[in-house]
C-alpha positions as CSV (number, residue, x, y, z in Angstrom):
1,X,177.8,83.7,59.5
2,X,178.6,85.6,62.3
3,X,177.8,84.7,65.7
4,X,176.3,87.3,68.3
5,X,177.5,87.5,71.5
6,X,175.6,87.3,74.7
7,X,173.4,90.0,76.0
8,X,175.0,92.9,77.7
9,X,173.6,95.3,80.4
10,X,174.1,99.1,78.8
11,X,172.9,101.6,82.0
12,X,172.8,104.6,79.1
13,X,169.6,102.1,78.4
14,X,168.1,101.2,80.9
15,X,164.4,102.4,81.0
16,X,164.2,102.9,85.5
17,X,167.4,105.4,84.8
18,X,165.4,107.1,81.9
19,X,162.2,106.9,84.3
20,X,163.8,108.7,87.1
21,X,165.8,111.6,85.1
22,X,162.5,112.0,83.7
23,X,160.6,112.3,87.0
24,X,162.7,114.2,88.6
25,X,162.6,116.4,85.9
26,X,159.0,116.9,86.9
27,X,159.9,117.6,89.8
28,X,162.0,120.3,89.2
29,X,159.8,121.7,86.8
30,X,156.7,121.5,89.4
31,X,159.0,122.7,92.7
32,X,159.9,126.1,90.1
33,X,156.6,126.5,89.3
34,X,155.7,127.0,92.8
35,X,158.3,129.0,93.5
36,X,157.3,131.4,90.6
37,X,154.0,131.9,91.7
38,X,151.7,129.2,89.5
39,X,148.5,129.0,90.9
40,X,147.6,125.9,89.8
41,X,150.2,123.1,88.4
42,X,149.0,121.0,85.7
43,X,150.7,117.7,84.7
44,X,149.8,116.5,81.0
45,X,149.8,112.8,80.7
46,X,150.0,112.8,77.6
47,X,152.6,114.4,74.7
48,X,149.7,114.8,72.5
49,X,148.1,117.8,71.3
50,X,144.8,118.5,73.2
């Protein structure tokens, strides 16, 4: 039987890395918005259809 080997940290997975590429995506996205002209920025909380 094969033995597993102790825990290792993997950064490509670590969910505060994915948290902040994801945010500051937002941020991108909301700071081009503005510079386009949107009125109004809307944020969706969810992925789901309305």
């Amino acid at each position: 039987m094969a033995r597993e080997g102790p825990a290792t940290y993997a950064p490509a997975r670590d969910a505060r890395r994915y948290e902040q590429q994801r945010l500051q995506r937002l941020v991108d996205d909301v700071a081009e918005a503005e510079r386009s002209g949107a009125g109004t920025v809307q944020i969706e909380t969810s992925r789901d259809p309305p």
